[in-house]
C-alpha positions as CSV (number, residue, x, y, z in Angstrom):
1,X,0.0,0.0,0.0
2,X,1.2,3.4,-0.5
3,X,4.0,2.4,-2.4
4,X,5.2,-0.8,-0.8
5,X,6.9,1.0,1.6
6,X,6.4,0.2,5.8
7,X,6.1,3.1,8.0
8,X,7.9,3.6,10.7
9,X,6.5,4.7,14.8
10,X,8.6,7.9,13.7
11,X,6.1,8.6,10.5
12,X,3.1,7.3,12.6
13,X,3.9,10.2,15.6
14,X,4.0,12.8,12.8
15,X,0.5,11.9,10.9
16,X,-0.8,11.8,15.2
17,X,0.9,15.2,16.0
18,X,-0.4,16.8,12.8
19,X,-3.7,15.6,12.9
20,X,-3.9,16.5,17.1
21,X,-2.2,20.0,15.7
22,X,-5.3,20.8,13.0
23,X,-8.0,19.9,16.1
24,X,-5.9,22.0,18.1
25,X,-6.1,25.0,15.8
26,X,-10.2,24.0,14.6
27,X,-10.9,24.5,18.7
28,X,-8.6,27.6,18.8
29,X,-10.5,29.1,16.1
30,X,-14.0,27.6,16.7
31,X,-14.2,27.1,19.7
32,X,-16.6,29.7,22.2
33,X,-14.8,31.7,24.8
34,X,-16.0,30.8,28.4
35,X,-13.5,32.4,30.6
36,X,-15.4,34.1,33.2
37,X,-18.6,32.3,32.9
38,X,-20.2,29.8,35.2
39,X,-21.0,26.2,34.1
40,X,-24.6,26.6,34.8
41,X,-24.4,30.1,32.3
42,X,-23.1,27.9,29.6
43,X,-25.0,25.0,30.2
44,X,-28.1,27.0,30.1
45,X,-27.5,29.0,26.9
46,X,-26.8,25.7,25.0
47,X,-30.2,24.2,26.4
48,X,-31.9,27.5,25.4
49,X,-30.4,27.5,22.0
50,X,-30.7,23.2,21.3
51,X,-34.4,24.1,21.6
């Protein structure tokens, strides 16, 4: 597959670092701020807005 070629743990860390760096960064970007806020605040904005 691929080639032929194996892969080695060293290849395998860098397709799981990458892939953990693009969630990182999709979070980063995406992700709501909630510094400041209690967890009932947030919890009650998402049921208000689920419904």
């Amino acid at each position: 597959m691929l080639g032929g070629g194996t892969f080695g743990p060293g290849a395998v860390f860098v397709v799981f670092a990458a892939v953990l760096l693009v969630i990182a960064l999709d979070v980063l970007v995406l992700g709501e701020e909630t510094m400041g806020r209690t967890l009932d605040e947030i919890s009650g904005e998402a049921r208000a807005g689920a419904s």
